[in-house]
Residue frames as qw, qx, qy, qz and C-alpha x, y, z in Angstrom:
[[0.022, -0.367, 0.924, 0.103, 160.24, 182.07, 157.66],
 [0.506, 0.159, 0.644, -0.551, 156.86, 180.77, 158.06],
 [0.525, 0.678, 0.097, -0.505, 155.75, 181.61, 155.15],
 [0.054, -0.645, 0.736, 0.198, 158.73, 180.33, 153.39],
 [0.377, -0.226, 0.884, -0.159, 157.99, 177.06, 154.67],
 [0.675, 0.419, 0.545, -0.269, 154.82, 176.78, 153.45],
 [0.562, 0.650, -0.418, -0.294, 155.75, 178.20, 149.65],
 [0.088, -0.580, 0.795, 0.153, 158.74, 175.32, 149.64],
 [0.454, 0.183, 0.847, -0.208, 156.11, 172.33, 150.86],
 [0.492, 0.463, 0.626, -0.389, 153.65, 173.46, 148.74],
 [0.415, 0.666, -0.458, -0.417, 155.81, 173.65, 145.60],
 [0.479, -0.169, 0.855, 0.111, 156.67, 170.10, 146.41],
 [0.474, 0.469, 0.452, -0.593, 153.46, 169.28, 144.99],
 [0.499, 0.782, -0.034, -0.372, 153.74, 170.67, 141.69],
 [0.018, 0.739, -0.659, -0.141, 156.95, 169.72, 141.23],
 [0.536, -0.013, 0.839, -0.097, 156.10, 166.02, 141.67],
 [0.618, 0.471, 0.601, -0.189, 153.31, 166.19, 139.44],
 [0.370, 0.818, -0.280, -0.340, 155.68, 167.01, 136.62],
 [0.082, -0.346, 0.932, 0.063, 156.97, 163.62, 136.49],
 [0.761, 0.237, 0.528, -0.295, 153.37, 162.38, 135.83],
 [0.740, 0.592, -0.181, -0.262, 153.75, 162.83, 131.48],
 [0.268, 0.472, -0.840, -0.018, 157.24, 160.56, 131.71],
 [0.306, -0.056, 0.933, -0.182, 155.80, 158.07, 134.25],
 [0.645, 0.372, 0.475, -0.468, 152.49, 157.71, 132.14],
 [0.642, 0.692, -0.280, -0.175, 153.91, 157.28, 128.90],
 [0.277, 0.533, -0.800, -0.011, 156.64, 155.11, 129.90],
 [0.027, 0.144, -0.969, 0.198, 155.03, 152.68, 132.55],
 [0.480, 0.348, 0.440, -0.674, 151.62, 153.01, 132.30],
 [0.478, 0.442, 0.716, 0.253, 149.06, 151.44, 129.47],
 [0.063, 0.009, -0.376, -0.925, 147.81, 153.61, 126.65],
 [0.385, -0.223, -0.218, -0.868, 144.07, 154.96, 126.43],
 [0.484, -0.406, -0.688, 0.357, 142.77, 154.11, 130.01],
 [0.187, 0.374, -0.217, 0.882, 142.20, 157.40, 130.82],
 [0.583, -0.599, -0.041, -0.547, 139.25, 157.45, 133.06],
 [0.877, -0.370, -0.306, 0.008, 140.37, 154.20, 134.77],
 [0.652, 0.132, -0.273, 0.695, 143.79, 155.13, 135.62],
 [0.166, -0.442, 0.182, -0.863, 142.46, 158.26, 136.95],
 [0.738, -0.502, -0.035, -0.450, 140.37, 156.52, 139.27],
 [0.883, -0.125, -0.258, 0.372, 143.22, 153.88, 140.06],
 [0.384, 0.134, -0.307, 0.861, 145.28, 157.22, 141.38],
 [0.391, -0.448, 0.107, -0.797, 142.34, 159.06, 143.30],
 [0.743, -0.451, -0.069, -0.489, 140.39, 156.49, 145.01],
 [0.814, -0.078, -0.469, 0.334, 143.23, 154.26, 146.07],
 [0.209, 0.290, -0.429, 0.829, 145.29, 157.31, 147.46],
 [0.439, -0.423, -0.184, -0.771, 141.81, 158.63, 148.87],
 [0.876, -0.257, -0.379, -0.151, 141.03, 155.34, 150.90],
 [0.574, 0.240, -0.451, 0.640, 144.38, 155.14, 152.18],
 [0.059, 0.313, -0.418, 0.850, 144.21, 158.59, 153.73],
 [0.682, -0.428, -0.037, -0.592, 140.58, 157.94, 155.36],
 [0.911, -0.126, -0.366, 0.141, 142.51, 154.82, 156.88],
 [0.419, 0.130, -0.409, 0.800, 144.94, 157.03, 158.38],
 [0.064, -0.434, 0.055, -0.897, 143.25, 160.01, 159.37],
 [0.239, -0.310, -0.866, 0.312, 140.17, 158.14, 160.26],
 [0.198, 0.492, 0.299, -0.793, 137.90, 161.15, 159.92],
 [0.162, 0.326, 0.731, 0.576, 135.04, 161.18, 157.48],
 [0.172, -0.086, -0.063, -0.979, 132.80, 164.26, 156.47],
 [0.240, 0.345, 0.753, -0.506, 129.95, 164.59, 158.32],
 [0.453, 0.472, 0.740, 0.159, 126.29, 164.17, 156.12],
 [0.307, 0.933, 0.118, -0.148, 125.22, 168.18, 155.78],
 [0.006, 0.763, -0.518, -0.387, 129.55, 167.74, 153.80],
 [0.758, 0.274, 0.552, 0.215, 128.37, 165.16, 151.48],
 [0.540, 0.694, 0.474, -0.036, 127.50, 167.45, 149.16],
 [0.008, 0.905, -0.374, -0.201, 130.61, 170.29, 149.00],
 [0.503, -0.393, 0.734, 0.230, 132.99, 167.20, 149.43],
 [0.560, 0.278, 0.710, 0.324, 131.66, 165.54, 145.86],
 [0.325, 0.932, 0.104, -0.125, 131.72, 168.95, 144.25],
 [0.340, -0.808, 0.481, 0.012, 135.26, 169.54, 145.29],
 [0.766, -0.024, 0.640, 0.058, 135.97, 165.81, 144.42],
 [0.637, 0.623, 0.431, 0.144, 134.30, 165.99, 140.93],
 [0.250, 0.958, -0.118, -0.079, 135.89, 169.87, 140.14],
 [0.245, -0.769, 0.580, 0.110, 139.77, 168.67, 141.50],
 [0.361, -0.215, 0.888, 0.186, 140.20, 165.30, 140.53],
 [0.680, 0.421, 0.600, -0.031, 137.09, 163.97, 138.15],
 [0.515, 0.850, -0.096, -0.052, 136.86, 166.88, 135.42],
 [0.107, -0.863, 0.459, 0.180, 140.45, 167.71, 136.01],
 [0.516, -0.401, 0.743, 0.142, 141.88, 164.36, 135.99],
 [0.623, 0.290, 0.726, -0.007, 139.89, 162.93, 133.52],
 [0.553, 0.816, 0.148, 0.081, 139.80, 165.58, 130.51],
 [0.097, -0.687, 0.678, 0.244, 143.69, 166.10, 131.15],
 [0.561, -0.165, 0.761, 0.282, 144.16, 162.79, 129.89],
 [0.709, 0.516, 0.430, 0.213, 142.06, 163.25, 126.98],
 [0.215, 0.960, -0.164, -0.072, 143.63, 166.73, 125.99],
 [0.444, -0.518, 0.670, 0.293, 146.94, 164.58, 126.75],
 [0.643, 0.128, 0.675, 0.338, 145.90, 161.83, 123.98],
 [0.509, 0.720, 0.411, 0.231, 144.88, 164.54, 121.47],
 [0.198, 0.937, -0.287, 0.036, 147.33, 167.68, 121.60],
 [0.649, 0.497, -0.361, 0.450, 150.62, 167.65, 121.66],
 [0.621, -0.277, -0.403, 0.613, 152.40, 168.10, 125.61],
 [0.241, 0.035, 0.123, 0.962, 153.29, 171.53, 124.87],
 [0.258, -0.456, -0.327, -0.787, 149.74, 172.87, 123.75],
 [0.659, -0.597, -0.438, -0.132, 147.81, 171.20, 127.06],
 [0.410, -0.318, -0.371, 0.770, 150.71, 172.57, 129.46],
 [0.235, 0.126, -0.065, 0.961, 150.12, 175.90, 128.07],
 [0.531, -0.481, -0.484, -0.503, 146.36, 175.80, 128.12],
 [0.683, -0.557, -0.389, 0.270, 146.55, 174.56, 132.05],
 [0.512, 0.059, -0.313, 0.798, 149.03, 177.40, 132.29],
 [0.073, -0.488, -0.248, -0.834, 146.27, 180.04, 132.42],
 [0.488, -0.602, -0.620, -0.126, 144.90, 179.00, 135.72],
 [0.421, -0.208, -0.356, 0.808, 146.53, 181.42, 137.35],
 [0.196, -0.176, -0.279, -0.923, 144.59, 184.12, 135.56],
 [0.494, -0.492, -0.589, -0.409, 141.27, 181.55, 135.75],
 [0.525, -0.532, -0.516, 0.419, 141.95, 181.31, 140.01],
 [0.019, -0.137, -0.222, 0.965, 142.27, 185.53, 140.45],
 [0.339, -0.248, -0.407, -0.811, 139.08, 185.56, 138.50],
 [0.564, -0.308, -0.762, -0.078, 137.46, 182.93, 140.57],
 [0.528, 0.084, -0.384, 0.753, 139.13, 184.68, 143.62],
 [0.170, -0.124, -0.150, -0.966, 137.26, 187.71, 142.87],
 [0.636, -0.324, -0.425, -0.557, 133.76, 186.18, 142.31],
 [0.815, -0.339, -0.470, -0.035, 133.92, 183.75, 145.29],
 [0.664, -0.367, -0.426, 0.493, 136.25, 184.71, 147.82],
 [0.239, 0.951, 0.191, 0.049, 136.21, 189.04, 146.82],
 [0.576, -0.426, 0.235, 0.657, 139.91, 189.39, 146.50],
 [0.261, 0.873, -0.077, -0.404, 140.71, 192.43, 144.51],
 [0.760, 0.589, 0.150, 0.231, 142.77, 192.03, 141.28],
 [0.498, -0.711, 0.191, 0.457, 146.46, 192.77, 141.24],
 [0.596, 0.771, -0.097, -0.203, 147.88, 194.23, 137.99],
 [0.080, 0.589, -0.804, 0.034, 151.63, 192.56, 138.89],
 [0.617, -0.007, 0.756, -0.218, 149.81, 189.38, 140.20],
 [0.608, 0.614, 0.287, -0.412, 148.47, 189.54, 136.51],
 [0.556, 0.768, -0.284, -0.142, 151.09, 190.24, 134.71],
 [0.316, -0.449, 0.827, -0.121, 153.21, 187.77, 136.47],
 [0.802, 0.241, 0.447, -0.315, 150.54, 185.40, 135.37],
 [0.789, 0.591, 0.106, -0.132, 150.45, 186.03, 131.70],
 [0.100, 0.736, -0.669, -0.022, 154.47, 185.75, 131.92],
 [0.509, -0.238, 0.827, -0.024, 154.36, 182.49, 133.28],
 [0.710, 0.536, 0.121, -0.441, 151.83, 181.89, 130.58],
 [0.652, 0.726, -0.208, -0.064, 154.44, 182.56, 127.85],
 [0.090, -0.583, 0.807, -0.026, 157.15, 180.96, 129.36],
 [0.654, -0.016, 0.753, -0.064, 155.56, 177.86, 129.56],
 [0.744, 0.637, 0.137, -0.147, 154.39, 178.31, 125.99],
 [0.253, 0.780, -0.571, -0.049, 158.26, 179.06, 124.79],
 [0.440, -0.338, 0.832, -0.023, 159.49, 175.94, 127.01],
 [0.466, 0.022, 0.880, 0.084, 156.97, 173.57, 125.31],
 [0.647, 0.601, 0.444, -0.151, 154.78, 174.66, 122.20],
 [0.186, -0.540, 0.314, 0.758, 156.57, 175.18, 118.77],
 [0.479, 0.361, -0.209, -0.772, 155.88, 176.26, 115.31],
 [0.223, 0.064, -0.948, -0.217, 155.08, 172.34, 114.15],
 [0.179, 0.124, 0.652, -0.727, 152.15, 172.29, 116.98],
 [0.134, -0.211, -0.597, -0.763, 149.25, 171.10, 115.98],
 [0.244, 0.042, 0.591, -0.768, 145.78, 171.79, 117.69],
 [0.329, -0.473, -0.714, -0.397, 142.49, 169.51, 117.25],
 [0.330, -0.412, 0.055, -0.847, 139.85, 171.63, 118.48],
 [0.826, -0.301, -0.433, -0.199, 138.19, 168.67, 120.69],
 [0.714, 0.017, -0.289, 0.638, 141.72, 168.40, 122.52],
 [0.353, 0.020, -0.468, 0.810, 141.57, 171.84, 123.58],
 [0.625, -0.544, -0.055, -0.558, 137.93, 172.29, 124.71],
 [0.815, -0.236, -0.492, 0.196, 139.03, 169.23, 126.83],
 [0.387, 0.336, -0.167, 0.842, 142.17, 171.56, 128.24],
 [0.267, -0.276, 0.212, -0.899, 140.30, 174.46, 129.08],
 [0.663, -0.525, -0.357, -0.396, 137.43, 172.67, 130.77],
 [0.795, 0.107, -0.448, 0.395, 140.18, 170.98, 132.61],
 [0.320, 0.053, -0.367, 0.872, 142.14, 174.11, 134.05],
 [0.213, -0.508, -0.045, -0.833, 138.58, 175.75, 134.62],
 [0.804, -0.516, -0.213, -0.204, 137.39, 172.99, 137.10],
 [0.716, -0.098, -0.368, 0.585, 141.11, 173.06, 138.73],
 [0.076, -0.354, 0.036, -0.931, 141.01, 176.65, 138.90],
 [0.529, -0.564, 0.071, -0.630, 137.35, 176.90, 141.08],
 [0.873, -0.185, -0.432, 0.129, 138.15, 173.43, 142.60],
 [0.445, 0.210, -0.226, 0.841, 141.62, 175.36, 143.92],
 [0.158, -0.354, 0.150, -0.910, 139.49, 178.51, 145.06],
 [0.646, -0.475, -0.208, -0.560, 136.72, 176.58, 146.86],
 [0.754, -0.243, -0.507, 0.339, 138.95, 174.37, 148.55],
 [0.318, 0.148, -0.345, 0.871, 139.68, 177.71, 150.11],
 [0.482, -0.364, 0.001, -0.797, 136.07, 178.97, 150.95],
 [0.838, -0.316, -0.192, -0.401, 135.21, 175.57, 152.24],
 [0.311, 0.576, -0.676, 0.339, 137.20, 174.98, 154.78],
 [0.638, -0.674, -0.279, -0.246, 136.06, 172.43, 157.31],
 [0.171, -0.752, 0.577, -0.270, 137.89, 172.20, 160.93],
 [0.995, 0.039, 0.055, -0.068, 139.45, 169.06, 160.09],
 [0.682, -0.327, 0.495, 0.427, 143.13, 167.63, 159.57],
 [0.129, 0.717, -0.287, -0.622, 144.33, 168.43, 156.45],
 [0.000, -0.259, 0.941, 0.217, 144.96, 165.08, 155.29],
 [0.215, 0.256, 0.931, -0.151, 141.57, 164.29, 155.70],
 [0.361, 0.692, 0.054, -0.623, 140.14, 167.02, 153.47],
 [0.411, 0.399, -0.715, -0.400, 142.44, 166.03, 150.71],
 [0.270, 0.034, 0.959, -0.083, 140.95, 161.99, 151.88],
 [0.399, 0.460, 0.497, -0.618, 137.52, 163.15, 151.33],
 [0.278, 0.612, -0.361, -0.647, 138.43, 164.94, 148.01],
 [0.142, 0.351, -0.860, -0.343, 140.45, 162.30, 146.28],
 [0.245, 0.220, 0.939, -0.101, 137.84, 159.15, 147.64],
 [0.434, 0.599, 0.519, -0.429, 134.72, 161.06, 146.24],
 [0.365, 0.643, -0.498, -0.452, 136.54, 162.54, 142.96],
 [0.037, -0.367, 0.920, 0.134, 137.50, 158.75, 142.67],
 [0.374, 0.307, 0.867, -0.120, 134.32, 156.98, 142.86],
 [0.473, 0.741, -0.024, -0.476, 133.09, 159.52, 140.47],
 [0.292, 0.710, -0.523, -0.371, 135.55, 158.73, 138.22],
 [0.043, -0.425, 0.846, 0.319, 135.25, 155.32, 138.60],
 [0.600, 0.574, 0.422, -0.364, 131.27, 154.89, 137.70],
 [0.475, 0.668, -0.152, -0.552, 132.70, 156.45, 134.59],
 [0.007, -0.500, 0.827, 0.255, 135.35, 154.11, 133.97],
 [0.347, 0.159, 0.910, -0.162, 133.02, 151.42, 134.23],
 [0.562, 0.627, 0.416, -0.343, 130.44, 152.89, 131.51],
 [0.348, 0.895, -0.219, -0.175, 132.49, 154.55, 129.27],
 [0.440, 0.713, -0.532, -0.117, 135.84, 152.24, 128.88],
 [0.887, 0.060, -0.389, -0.241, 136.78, 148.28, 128.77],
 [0.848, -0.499, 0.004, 0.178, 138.33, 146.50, 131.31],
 [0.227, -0.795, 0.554, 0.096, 142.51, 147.09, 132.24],
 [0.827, 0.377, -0.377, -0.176, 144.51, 144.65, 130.79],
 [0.863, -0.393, -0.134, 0.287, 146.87, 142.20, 132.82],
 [0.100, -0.957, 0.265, 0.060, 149.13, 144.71, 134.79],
 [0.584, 0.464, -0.423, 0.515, 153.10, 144.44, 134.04],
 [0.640, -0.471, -0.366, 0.484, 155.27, 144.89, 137.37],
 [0.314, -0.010, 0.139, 0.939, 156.02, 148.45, 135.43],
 [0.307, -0.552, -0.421, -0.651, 152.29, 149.26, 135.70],
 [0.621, -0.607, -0.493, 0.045, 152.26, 148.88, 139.09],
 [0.606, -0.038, -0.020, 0.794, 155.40, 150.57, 139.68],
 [0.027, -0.462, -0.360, -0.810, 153.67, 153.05, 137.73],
 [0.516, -0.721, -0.338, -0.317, 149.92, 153.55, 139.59],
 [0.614, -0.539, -0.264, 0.512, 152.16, 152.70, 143.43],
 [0.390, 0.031, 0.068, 0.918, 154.00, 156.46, 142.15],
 [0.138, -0.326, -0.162, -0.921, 151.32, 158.14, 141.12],
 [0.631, -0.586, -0.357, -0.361, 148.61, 157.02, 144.19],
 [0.701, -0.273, -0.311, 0.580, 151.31, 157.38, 146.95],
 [0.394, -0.298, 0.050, 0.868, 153.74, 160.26, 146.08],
 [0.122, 0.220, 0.540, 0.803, 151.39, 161.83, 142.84],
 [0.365, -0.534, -0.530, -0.549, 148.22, 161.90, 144.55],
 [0.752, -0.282, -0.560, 0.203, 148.60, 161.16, 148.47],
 [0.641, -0.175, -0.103, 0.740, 151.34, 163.13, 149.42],
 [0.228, 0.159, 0.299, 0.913, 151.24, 165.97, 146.84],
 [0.234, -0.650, -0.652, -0.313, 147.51, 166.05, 147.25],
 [0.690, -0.366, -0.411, 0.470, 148.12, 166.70, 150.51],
 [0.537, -0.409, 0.031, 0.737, 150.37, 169.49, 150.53],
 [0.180, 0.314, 0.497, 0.789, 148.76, 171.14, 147.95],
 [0.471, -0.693, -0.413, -0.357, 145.35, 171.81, 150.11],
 [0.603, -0.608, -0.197, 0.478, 147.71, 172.56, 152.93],
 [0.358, -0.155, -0.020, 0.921, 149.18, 175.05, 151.17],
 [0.153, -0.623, -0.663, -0.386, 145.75, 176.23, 149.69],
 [0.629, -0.512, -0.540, 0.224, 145.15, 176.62, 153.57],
 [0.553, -0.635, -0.072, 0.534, 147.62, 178.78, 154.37],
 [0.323, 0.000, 0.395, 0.860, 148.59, 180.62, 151.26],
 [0.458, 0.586, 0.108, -0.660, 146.68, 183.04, 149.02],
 [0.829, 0.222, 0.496, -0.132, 145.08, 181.15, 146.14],
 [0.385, 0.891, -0.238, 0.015, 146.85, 183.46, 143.55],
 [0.102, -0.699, 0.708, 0.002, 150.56, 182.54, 145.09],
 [0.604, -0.140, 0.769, -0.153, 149.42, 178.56, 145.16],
 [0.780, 0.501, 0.363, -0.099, 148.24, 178.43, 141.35],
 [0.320, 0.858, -0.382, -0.127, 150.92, 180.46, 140.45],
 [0.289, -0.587, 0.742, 0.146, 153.40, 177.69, 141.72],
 [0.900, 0.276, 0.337, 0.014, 151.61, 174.88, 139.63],
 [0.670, 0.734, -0.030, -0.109, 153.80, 176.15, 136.82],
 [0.143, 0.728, -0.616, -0.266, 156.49, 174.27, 137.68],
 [0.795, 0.112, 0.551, -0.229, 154.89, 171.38, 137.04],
 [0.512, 0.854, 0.006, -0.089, 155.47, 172.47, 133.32],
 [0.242, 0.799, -0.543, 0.093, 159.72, 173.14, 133.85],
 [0.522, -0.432, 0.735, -0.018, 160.20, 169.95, 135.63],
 [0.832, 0.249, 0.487, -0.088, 158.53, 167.89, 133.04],
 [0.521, 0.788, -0.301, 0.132, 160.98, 169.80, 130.31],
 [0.165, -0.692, 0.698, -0.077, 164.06, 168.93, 132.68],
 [0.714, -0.203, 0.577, -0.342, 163.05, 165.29, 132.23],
 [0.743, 0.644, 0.179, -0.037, 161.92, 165.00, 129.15],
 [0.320, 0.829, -0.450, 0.088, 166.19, 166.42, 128.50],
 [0.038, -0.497, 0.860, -0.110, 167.64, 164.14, 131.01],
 [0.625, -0.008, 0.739, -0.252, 165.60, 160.96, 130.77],
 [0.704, 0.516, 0.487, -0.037, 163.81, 160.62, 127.32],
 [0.457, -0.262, 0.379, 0.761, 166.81, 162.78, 125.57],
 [0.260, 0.898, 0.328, 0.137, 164.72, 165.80, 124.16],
 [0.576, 0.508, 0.156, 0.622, 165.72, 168.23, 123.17],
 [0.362, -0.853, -0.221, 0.303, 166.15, 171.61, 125.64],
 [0.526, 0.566, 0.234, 0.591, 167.57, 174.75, 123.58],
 [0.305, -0.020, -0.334, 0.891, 167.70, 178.19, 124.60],
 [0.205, -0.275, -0.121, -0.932, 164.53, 179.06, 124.16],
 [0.683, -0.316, -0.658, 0.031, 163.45, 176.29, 126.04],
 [0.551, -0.145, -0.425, 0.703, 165.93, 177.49, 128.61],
 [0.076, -0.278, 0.002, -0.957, 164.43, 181.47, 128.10],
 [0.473, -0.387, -0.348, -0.711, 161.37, 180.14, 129.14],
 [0.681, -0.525, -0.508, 0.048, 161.69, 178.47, 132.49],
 [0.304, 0.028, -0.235, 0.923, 163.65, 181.49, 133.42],
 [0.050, -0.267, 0.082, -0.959, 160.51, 183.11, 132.92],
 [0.696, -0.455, -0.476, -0.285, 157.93, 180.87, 134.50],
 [0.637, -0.406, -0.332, 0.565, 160.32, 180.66, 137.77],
 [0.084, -0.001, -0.056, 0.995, 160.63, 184.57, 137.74],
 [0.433, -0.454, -0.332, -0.705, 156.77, 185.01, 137.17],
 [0.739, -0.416, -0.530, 0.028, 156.23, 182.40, 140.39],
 [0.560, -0.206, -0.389, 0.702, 158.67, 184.77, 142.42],
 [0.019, -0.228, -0.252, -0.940, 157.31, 188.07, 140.92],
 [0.462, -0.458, -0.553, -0.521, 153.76, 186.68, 141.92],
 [0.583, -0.389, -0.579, 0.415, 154.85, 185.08, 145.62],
 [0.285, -0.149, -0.244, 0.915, 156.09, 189.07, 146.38],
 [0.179, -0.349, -0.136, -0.910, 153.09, 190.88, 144.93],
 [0.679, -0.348, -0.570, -0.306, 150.54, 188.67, 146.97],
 [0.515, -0.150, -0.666, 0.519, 152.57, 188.50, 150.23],
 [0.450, -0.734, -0.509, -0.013, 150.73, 189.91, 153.13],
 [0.109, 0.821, -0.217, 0.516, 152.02, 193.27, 154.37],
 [0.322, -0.722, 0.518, -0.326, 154.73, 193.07, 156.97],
 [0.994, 0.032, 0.102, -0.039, 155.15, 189.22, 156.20]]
């Protein structure tokens, strides 16, 4: 039941962060992408070092702004551009592969053996997400998906080191560390690389208070807690419903469109995530 628990919490997570492409596109400015990333890491980040109240000692400067830079800078920051230049559909599926990229990583860094069902669960989820959100109109600027894949590779080892480097801290204050050092990274850039924010709406705030609370805070959270306690394979595998919530939205909020092949495919991303949870589970669990 234990085990349970943790899968449920630590699908929260995902699940949340499948409400980011409606809230950013509906309440949020347009082409801000570094800054807004840093307005949802280093608030959330601060926050938790105000709670927790624990801050990484000096010889964990240096893991903690790796970790930072791999989960939240790259990640955060080339998702958005791969957001302004593909199409939804092509950058989910691209990000879908990190299952695959986190067994590989898995291997090299933490020596977990390859599972051929853990695998092929992957490349199902893969193509489900592709069915849910890429069709034959799709178009792909090559700039957009180098952006992608850099993306899901620095989430991918980010994902596997938060598992080698584990210190003996709260949980909440790992993900503090993360999110405050990924954040000041990201917001050096914002400051070199793109022009001031314009005067916020009460629907931009609305906006950022979602995604640096419940998007980044919370989820953040629970994501490195399940990290923690899971095998990295079962925890990358659940990202992908990050992917089927943002299709359930996109049908009941912004009135897309959501067919059967839409529908074939989150049948098979939510089978791959169950397919994966069972090959991975610890004998006698």
């Amino acid at each position: 039941m234990a085990r349970v628990a943790d899968l449920a919490l630590t699908a929260v997570a995902p699940a949340v962060w499948g409400t980011t492409y409606l809230v950013t596109t509906e309440w949020l400015p347009d082409g801000y992408p570094l800054t807004l990333a840093a307005l949802r890491a280093l608030p959330a980040g601060l926050l938790l070092l105000l709670v927790t109240r624990h801050f990484p000692p000096r010889d964990w400067i240096g893991r903690v702004f790796v970790l930072g830079t791999l989960n939240f800078s790259i990640f955060w920051g080339l998702l958005f551009v791969a957001a302004y230049r593909l199409p939804g559909g092509a950058a989910a599926t691209i990000g879908a592969l990190q299952p695959l990229m986190v067994m590989v990583f898995a291997r090299g860094l933490l020596g977990q053996g390859l599972r051929p069902m853990a695998v092929t669960a992957a490349l199902a989820g893969a193509a489900g997400v592709a069915l849910m959100l890429v069709g034959p109109d799709t178009a792909y600027d090559p700039l957009g998906v180098a952006a992608a894949a850099v993306a899901t590779v620095s989430m991918s080892a980010g994902t596997v080191l938060s598992r080698k480097w584990q210190p003996q801290v709260p949980v909440l204050a790992f993900t503090a560390w993360q999110l405050t050092a990924g954040g000041l990274v990201l917001s050096l850039l914002a400051v070199l690389f793109e022009p001031p924010l314009p005067e916020l709406t009460l629907s931009h705030v609305a906006g950022l208070a979602w995604l640096v609370l419940i998007g980044a805070a919370l989820t953040y959270g629970l994501w490195l807690r399940g990290i923690a306690r899971l095998e990295p394979q079962t925890v990358s595998l659940l990202g992908m419903l990050s992917p089927v919530v943002a299709v359930v939205l996109g049908w009941q909020v912004l009135g897309e469109a959501l067919g059967p092949v839409q529908v074939l495919g989150a049948v098979a991303v939510l089978m791959s995530i169950w397919i994966g949870q069972r090959v991975s589970r610890p004998k006698g669990a």
